[in-house]
N, C-alpha and C positions, 0 to 999 in steps of 0.2 A: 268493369274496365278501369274504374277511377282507383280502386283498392288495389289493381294490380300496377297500375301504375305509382301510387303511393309505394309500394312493396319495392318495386326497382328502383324507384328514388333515394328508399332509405338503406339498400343496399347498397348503391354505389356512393355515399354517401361513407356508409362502414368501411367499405374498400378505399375510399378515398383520405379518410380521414387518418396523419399520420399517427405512428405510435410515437411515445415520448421517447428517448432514448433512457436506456437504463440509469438507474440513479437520478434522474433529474431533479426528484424531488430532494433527495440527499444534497445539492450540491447547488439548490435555490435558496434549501435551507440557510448555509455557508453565506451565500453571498445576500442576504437578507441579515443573518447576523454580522457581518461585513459592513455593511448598510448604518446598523445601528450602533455597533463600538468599533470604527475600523482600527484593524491589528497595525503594530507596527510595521515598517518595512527595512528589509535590512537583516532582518534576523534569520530564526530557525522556523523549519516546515515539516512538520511529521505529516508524513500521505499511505497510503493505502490501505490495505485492509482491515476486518476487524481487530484483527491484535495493534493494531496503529487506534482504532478509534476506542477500544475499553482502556487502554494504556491512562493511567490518571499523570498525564505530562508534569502540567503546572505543581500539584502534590512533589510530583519526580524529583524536579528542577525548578525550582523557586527563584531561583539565581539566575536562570536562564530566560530569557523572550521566545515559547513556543509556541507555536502555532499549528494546532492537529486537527487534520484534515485526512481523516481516516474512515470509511464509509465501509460498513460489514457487506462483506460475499462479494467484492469488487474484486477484479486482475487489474493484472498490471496493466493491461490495456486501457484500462479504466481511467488509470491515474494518467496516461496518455493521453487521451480522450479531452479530459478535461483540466489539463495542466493551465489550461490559458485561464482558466475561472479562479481553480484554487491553489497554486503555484506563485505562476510568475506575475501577478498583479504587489505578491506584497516582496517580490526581488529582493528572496531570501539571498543570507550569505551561505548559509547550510540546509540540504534537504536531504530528510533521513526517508529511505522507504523501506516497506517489507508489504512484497506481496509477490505470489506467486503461488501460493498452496491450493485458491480457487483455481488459478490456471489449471494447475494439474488435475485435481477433481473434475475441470470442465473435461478432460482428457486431451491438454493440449502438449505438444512435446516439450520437454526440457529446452530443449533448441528455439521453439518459439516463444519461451517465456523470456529466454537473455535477448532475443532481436526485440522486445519488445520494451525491456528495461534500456538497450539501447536507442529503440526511438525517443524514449522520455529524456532520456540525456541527451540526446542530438536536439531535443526539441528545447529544454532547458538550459544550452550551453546555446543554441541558437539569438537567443532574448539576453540569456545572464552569463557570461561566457566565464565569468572567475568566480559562479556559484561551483560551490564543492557539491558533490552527491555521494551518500554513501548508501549501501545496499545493508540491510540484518540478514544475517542468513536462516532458511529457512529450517523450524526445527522440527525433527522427530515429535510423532502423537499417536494415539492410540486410538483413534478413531479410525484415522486415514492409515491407517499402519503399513497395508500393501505400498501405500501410493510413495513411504517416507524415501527409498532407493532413487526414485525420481525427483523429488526432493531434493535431494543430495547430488542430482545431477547440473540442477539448477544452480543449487550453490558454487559447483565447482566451473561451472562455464561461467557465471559472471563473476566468481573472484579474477579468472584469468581476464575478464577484459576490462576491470577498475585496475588491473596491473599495464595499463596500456599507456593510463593518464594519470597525469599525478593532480590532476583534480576530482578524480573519485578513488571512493576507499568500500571496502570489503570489510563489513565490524563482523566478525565471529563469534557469537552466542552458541550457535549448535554445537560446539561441541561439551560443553559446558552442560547443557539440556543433554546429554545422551548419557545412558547407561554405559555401563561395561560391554554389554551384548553389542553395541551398537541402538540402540533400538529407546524409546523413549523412557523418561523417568514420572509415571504417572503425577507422581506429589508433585509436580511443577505443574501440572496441569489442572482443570476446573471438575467437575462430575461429568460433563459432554466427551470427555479426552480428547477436547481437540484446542482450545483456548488456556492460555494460560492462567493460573493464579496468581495473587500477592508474591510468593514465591519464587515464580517464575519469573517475573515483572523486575523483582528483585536483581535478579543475575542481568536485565537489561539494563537498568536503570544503573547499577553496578559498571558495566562494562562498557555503553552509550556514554554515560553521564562524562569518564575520564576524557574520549575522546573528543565531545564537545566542549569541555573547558580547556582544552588545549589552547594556550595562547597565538 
């Protein structure tokens, strides 16, 4: 009787007991190194995905104050999620994203990746209303190669609604990353075909870097 009772206790216990929400440990991380050298504020905020967090910023732009807050296999939901943590506490003037390629892989539509880079903006302009936001657009890979058409769906729904406000902007890399076919250019990419290389990094860093020094 006492063992089966023991048994129910330590099951409603497991039922009871919350899960952490994804990322948390990525984003205690953050705010633990926060803790110990806090960042400027006022500056730049690199967020989302993995191609945001292997990105070597600082190496990038030496000249610039970034701040990358980029967590691998996170959506855009993600950076949603927890804009309040690693966002808007350091009240950037610019915050760069790229993310949405997990979206799709999760199998979520084109359509709910741009409402959800819109929530981030309505939630960032909400706190910081003359922070700029710009979107990287998503590129062609060979991993995800089915997925890259949806992709490109994404891209084309949120250039049209950073054309709405002239405090976000639309930086275009993809097409630069694309072959003649349309379709990817492997040597920009890593051995996985789905991250980019030096290379690849190169044509951001290239094409990001112009529009952040913009006076």
């Amino acid at each position: 009787m006492q063992l089966g009772l023991r048994l129910v206790v330590s099951l409603l216990a497991l039922v009871q007991e919350p899960k952490p929400a994804p990322f948390e440990k990525e984003i205690e991380a953050f705010e633990a190194k926060d803790q110990a050298a806090p960042p400027p504020r006022g500056e730049i905020v690199f967020v989302g995905s993995s191609s945001i967090r292997f990105w070597k910023s600082t190496e990038a732009f030496p000249d610039l104050q970034i701040i990358n807050r980029g967590f691998g296999g996170s959506q855009m939901s993600d950076s949603v999620r927890y804009a309040e943590r690693i966002i808007l506490p350091y009240a950037p003037r610019i915050v760069v994203v790229f993310a949405g390629g997990n979206d799709v892989n999760a199998k979520k539509s084109p359509e709910q990746v741009a409402d959800d880079f819109k929530a981030l903006v309505a939630k960032i302009h909400g706190a910081l209303p003359k922070t700029k936001v710009y979107f990287i657009s998503l590129f062609p890979n060979v991993q995800r190669r089915s997925q890259n058409p949806a992709c490109a769906k994404v891209n084309d729904l949120i250039e049209a609604f950073t054309k709405t406000d002239s405090r976000l902007g639309y930086i275009d890399t993809a097409s630069r990353m694309r072959a003649e076919d349309g379709g990817p250019r492997p040597e920009l990419l890593r051995p996985d075909g789905l991250h980019m290389n030096d290379d690849g990094y190169k044509i951001w860093n290239e094409i990001v870097g112009a529009l952040l020094r913009k006076p």
